[in-house]
C-alpha atoms as a printed R data frame, in Angstrom:
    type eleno elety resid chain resno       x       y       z
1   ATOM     1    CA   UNK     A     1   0.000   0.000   0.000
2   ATOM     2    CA   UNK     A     2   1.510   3.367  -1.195
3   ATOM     3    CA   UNK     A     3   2.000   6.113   1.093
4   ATOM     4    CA   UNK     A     4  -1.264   8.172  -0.567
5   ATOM     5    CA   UNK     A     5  -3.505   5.098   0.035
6   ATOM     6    CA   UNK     A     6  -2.577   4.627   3.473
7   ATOM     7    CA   UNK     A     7  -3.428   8.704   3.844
8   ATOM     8    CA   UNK     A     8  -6.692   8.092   2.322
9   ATOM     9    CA   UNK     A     9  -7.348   5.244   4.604
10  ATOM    10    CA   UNK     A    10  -6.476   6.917   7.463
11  ATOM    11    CA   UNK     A    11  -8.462  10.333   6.385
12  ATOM    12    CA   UNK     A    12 -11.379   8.460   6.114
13  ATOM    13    CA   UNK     A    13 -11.619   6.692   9.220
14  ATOM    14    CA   UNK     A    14 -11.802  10.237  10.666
15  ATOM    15    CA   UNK     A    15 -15.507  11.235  12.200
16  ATOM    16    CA   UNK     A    16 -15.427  14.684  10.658
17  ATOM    17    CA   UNK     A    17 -18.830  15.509  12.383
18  ATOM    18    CA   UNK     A    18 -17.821  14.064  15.928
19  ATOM    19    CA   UNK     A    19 -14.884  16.455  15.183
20  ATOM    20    CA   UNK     A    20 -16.420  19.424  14.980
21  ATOM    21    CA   UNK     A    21 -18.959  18.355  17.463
22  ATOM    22    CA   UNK     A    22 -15.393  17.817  20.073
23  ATOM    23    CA   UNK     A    23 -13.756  21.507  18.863
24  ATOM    24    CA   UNK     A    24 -16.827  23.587  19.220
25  ATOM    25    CA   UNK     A    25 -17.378  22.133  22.863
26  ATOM    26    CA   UNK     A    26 -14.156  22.908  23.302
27  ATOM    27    CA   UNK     A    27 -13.929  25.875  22.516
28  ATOM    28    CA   UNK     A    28 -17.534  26.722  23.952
29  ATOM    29    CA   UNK     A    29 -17.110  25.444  27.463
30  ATOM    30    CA   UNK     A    30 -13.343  26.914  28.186
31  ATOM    31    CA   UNK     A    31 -14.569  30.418  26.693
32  ATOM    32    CA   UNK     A    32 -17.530  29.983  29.348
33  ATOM    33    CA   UNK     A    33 -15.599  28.908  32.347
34  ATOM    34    CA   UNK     A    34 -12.506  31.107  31.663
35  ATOM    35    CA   UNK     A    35 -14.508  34.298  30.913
36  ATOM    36    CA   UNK     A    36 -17.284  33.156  33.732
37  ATOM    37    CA   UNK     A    37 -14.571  32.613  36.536
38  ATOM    38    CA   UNK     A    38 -13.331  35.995  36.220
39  ATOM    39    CA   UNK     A    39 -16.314  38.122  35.459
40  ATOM    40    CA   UNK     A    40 -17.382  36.417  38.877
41  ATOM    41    CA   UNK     A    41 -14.438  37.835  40.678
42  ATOM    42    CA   UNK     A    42 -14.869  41.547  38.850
43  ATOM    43    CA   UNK     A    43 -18.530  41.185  39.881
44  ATOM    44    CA   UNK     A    44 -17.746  40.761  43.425
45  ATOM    45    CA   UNK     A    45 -15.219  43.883  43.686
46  ATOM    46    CA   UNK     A    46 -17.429  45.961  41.942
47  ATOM    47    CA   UNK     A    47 -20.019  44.959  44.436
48  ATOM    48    CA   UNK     A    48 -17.554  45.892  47.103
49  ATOM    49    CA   UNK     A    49 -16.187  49.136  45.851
50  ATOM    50    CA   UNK     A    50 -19.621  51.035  44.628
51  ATOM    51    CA   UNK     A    51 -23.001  48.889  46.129
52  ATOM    52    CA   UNK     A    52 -22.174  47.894  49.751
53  ATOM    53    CA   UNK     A    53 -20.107  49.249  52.391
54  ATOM    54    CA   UNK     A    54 -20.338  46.637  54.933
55  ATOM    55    CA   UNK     A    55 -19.084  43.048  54.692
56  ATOM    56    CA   UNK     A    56 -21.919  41.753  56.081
57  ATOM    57    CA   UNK     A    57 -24.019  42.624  53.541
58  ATOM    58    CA   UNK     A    58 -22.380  41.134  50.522
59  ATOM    59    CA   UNK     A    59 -20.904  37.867  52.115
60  ATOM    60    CA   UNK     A    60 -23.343  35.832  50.982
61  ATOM    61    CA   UNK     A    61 -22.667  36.827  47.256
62  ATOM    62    CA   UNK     A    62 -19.328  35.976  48.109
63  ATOM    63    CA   UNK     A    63 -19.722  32.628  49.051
64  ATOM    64    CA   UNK     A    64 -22.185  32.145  46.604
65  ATOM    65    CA   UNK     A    65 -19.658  33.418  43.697
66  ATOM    66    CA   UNK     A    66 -17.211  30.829  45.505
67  ATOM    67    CA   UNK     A    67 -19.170  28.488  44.936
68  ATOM    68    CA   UNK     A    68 -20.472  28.819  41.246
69  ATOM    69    CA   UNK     A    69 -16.203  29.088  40.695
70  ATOM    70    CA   UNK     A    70 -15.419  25.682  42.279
71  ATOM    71    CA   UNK     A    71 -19.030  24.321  39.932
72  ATOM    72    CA   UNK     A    72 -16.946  25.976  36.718
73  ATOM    73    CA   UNK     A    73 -13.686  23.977  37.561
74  ATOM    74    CA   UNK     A    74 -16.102  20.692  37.532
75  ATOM    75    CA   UNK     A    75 -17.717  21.654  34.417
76  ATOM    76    CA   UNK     A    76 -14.436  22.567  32.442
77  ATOM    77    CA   UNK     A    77 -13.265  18.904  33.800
78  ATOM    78    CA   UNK     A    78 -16.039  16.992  33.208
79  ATOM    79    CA   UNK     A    79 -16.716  18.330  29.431
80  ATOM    80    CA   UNK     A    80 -13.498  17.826  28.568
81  ATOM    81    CA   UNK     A    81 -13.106  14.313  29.494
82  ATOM    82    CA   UNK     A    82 -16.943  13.611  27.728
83  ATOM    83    CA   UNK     A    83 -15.450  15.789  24.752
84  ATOM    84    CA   UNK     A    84 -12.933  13.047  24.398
85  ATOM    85    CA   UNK     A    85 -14.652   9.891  25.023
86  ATOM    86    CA   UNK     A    86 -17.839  11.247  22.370
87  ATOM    87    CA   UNK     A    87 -14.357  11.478  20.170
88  ATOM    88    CA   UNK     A    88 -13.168   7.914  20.130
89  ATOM    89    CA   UNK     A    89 -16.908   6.597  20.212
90  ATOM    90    CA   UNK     A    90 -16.680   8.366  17.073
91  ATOM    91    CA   UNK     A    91 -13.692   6.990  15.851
92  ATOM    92    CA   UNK     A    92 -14.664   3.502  16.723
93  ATOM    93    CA   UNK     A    93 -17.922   3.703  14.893
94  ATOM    94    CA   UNK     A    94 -16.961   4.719  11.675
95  ATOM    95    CA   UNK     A    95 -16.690   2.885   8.820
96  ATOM    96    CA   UNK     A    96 -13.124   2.203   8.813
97  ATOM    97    CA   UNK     A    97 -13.061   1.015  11.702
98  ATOM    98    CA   UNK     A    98 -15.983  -1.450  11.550
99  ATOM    99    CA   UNK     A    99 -13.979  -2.681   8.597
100 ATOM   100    CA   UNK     A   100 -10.433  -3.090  10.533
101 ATOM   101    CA   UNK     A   101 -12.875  -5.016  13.311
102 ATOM   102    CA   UNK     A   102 -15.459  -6.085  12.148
103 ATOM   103    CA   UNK     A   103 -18.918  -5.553  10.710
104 ATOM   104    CA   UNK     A   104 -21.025  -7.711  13.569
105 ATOM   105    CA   UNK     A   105 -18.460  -6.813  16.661
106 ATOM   106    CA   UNK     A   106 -18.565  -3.145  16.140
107 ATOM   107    CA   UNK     A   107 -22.432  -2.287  15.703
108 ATOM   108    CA   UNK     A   108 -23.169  -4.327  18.563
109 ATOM   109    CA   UNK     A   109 -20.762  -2.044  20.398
110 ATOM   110    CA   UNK     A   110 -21.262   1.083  18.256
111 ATOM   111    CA   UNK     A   111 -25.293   0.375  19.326
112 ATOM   112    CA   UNK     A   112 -24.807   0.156  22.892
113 ATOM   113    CA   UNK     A   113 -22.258   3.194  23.080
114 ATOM   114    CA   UNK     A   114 -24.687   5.573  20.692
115 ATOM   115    CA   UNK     A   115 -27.592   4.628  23.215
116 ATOM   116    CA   UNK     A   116 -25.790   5.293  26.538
117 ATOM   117    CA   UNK     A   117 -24.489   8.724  24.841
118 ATOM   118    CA   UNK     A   118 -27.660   9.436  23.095
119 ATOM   119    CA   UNK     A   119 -29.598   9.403  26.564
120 ATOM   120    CA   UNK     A   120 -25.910  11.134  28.231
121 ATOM   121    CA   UNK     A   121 -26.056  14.093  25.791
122 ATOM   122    CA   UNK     A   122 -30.042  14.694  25.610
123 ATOM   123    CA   UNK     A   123 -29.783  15.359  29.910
124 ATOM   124    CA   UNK     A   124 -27.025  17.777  29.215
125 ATOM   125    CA   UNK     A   125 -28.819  19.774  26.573
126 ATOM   126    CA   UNK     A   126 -31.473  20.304  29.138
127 ATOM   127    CA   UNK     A   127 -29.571  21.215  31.828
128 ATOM   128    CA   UNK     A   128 -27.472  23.305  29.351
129 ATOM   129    CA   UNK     A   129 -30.671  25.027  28.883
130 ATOM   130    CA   UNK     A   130 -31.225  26.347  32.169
131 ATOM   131    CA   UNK     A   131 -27.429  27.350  32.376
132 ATOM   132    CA   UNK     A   132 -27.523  29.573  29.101
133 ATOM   133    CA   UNK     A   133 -31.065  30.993  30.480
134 ATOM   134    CA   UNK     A   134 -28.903  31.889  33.493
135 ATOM   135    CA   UNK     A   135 -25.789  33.453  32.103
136 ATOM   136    CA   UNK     A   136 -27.679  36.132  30.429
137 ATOM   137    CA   UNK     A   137 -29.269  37.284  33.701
138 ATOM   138    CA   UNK     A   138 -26.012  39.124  34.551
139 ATOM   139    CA   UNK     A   139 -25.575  40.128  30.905
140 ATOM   140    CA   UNK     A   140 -29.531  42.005  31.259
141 ATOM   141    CA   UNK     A   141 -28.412  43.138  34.565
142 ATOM   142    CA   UNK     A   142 -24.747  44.956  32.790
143 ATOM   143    CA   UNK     A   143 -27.627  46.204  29.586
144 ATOM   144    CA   UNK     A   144 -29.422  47.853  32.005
145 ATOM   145    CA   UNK     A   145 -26.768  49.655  33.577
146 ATOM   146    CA   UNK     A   146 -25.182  50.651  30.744
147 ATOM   147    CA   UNK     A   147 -28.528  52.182  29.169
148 ATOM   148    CA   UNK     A   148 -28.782  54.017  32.125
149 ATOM   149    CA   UNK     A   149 -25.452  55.548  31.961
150 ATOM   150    CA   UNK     A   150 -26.193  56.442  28.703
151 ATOM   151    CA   UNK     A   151 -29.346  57.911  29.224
152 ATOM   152    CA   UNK     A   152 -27.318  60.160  32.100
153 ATOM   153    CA   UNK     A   153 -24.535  61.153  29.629
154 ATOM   154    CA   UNK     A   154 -27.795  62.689  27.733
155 ATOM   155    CA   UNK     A   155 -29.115  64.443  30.093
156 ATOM   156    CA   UNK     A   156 -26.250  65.558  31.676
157 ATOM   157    CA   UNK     A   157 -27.970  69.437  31.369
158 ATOM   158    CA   UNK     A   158 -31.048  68.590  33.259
159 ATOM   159    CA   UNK     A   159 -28.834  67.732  36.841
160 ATOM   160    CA   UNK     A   160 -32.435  67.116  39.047
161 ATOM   161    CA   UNK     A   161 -33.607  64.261  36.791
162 ATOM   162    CA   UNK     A   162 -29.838  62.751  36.480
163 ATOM   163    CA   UNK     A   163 -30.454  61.660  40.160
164 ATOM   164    CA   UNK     A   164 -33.108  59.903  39.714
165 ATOM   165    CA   UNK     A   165 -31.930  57.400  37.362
166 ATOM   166    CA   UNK     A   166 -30.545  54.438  39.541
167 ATOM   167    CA   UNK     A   167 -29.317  50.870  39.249
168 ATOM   168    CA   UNK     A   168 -30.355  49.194  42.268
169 ATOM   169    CA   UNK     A   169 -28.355  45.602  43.071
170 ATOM   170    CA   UNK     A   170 -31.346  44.895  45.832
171 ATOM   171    CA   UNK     A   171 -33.508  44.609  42.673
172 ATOM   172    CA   UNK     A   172 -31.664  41.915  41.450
173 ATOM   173    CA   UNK     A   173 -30.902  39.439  44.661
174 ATOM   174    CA   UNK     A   174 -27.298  40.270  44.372
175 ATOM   175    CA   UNK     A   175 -27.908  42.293  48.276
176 ATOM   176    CA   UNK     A   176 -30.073  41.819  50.710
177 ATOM   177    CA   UNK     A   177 -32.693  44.751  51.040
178 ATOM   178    CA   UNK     A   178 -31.139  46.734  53.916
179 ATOM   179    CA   UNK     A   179 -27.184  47.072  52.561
180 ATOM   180    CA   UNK     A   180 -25.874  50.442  52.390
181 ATOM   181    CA   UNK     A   181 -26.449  52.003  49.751
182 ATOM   182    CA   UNK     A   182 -27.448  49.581  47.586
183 ATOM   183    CA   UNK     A   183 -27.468  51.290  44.771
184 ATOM   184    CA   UNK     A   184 -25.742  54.058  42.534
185 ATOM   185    CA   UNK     A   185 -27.603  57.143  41.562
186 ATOM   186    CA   UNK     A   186 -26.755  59.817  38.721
187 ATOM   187    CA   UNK     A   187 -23.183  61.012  38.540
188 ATOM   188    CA   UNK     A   188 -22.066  58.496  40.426
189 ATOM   189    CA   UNK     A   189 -23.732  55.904  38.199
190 ATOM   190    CA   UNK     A   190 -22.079  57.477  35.398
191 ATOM   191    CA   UNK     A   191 -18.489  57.081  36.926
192 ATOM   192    CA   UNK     A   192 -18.845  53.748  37.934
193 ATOM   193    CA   UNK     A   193 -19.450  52.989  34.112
194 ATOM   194    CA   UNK     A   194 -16.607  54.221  32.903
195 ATOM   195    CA   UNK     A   195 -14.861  52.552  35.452
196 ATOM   196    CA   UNK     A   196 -11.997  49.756  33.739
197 ATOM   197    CA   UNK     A   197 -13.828  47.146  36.455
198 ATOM   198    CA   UNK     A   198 -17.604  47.679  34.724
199 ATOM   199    CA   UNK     A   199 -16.437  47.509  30.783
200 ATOM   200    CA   UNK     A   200 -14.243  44.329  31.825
201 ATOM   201    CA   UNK     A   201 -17.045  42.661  33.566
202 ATOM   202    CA   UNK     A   202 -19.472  43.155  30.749
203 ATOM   203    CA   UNK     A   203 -17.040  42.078  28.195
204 ATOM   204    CA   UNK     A   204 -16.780  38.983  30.518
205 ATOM   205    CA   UNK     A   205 -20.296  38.414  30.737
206 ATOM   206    CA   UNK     A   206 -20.897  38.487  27.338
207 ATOM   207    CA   UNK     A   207 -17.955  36.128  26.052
208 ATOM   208    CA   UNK     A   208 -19.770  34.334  29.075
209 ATOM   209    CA   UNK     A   209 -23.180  33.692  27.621
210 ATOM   210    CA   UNK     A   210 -21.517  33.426  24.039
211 ATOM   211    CA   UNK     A   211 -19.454  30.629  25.536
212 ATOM   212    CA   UNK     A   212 -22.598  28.952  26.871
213 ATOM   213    CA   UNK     A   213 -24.179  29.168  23.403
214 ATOM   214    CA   UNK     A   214 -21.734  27.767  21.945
215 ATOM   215    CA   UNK     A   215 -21.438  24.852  23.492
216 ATOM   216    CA   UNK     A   216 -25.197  24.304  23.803
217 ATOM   217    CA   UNK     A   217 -24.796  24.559  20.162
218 ATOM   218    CA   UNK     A   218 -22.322  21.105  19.934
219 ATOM   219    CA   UNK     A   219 -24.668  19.082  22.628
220 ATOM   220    CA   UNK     A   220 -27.344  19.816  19.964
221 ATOM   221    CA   UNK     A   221 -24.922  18.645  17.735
222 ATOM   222    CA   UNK     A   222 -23.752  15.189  19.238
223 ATOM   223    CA   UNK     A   223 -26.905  14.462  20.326
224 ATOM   224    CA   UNK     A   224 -28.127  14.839  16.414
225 ATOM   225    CA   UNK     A   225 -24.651  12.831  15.080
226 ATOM   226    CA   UNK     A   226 -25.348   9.966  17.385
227 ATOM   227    CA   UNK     A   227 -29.172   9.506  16.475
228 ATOM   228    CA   UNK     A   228 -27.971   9.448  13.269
229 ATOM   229    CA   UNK     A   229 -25.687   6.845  13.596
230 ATOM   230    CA   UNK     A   230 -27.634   4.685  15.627
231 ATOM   231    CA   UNK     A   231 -30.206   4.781  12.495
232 ATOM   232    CA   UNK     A   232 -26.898   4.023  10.232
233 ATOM   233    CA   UNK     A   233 -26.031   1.132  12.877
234 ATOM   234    CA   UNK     A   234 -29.953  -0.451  12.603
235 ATOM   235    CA   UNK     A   235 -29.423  -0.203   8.692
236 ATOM   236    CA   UNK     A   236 -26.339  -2.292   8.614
237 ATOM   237    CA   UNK     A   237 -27.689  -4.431  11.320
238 ATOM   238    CA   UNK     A   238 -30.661  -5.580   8.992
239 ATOM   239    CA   UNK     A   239 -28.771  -5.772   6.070
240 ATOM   240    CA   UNK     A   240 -26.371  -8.525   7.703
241 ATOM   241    CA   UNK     A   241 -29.373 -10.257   9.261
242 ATOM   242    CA   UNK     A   242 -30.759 -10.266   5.196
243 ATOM   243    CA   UNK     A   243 -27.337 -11.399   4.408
244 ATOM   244    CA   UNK     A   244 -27.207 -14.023   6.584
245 ATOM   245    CA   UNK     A   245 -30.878 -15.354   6.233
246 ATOM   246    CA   UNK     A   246 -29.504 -15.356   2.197
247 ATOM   247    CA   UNK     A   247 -26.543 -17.475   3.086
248 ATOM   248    CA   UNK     A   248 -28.215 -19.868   5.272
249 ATOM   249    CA   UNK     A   249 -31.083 -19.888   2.844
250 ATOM   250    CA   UNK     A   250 -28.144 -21.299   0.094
251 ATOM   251    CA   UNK     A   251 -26.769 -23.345   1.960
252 ATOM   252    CA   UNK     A   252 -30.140 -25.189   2.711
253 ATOM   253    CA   UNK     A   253 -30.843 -25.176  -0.941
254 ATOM   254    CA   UNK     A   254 -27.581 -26.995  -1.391
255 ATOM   255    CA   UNK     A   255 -28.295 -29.194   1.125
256 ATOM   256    CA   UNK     A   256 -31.195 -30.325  -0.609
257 ATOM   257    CA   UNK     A   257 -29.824 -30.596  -3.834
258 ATOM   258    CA   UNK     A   258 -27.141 -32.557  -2.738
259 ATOM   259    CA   UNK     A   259 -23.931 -31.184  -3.948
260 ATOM   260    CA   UNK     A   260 -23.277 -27.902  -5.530
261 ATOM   261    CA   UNK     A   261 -26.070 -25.931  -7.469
262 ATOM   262    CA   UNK     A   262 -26.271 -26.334 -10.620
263 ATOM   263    CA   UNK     A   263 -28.320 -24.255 -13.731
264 ATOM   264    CA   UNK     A   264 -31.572 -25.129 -13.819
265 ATOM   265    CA   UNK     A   265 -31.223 -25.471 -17.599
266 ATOM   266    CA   UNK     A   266 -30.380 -28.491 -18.518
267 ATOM   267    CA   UNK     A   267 -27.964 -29.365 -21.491
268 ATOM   268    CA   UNK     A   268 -30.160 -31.093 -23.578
269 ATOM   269    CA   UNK     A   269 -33.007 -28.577 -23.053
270 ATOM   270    CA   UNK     A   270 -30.235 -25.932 -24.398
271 ATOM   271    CA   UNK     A   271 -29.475 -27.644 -27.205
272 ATOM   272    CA   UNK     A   272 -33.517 -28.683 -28.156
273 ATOM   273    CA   UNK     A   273 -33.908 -24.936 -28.142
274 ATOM   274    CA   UNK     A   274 -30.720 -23.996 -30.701
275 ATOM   275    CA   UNK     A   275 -32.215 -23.767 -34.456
276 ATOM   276    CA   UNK     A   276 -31.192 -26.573 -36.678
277 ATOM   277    CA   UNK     A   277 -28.319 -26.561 -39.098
């Protein structure tokens, strides 16, 4: 075998789709836990510096971001190991591989495996769900601030109505109801979004909730790559069962015959039905 068949061999054992599938979750949950672990940590010292001026009052959020960091290092480690086993489920299912191993051996494998990942990957799309619903809570929460600073850069000539424009973190669960201040009113509003800490966090939170769509985006995909190929594995597995019942079906047939089959046109009846000389 030349050195451009064995290329073309290996080329096509690759599972392009299962590929894809692998870099996009990749790629979707490190930009999520990267981007979300910090934007958690700007979120708390913005908290600090402009919303609460009491430890008490904010020390739940910190535990609570704490918490949600040490869920992100779970997440980043269990996707990337499932990442890499969906991989090599792909890998062994393909049909080079079946071909290296073995038609029977690897869809009765490749049928259990798709199953136990089809049922894997359609519990994770849910849940993913409910985890890109809540990434874009703090992404509204950044909108609405920066809106408001906006709006206050507008009417920056009218001072009495500047103060009345207020983001208030009570609003949103992030404090409890009697933390001082609570909130940030006109001017000060303004300031605090134009502060570095603000346009980093919102950057964060967005690359955040893109990261979480992305990666909702290749559970979607795996799920739809292995239904597919557990309809390709069925397929195959009905042909062989055809193909068998054909070769057991010849072998009866020669059975009965009792040697090997022969035309059912005899010689003489050939040569009864050639035209005379």
């Amino acid at each position: 075998m030349g050195c451009y068949d064995c290329c073309m061999k290996c080329l096509g054992g690759v599972p392009y789709c299962s590929l894809v599938a692998t870099l996009l979750c990749f790629s979707g949950i490190a930009l999520f836990c990267g981007c979300g672990h910090q934007a958690l940590t700007e979120t708390e010292r913005l908290i600090e510096t402009y919303f609460a001026r009491n430890l008490q009052d904010y020390i739940t959020l910190a535990y609570l971001i704490q918490y949600f960091q040490y869920v992100i290092y779970g997440l980043a480690s269990f996707f990337f190991l499932y990442c890499i086993v969906l991989l090599a489920e792909g890998f062994y299912t393909t049909s080079a591989t079946r071909q290296t191993f073995g038609e029977f051996r690897s869809t009765l494998c490749g049928r259990c495996l798709s199953s136990t990942f089809i049922l894997i990957t359609y519990v994770l799309v849910v849940v993913w769900l409910l985890v890109f619903a809540f990434s874009a809570l703090p992404v509204y929460f950044f909108y609405n601030m920066d809106t408001t600073c906006h709006t206050i850069t507008v009417l920056t000539e009218t001072p009495a109505s500047i103060n009345q424009l207020c983001i208030d973190a009570r609003q949103y669960g992030l404090l409890p109801w009697n933390a001082m201040p609570g909130k940030a009113c006109g001017m000060t509003l303004s300031t605090v979004c134009k502060t570095r800490e603000f346009r980093l966090t919102y950057d964060l939170y967005i690359a955040t909730f893109a990261g979480a769509g992305i990666t909702l985006l290749a559970l979607i995909h795996c799920s739809l790559q292995l239904a597919v190929r557990q309809v390709d594995l069925k397929e195959e597995r009905r042909q062989e069962k055809e193909k068998r019942k054909s070769y057991e079906l010849y072998g009866r047939l020669q059975k009965d015959i009792g040697g090997t089959m022969r035309s059912p046109y005899a010689p003489h009846i050939i040569s009864d039905s050639l035209p005379p000389d």
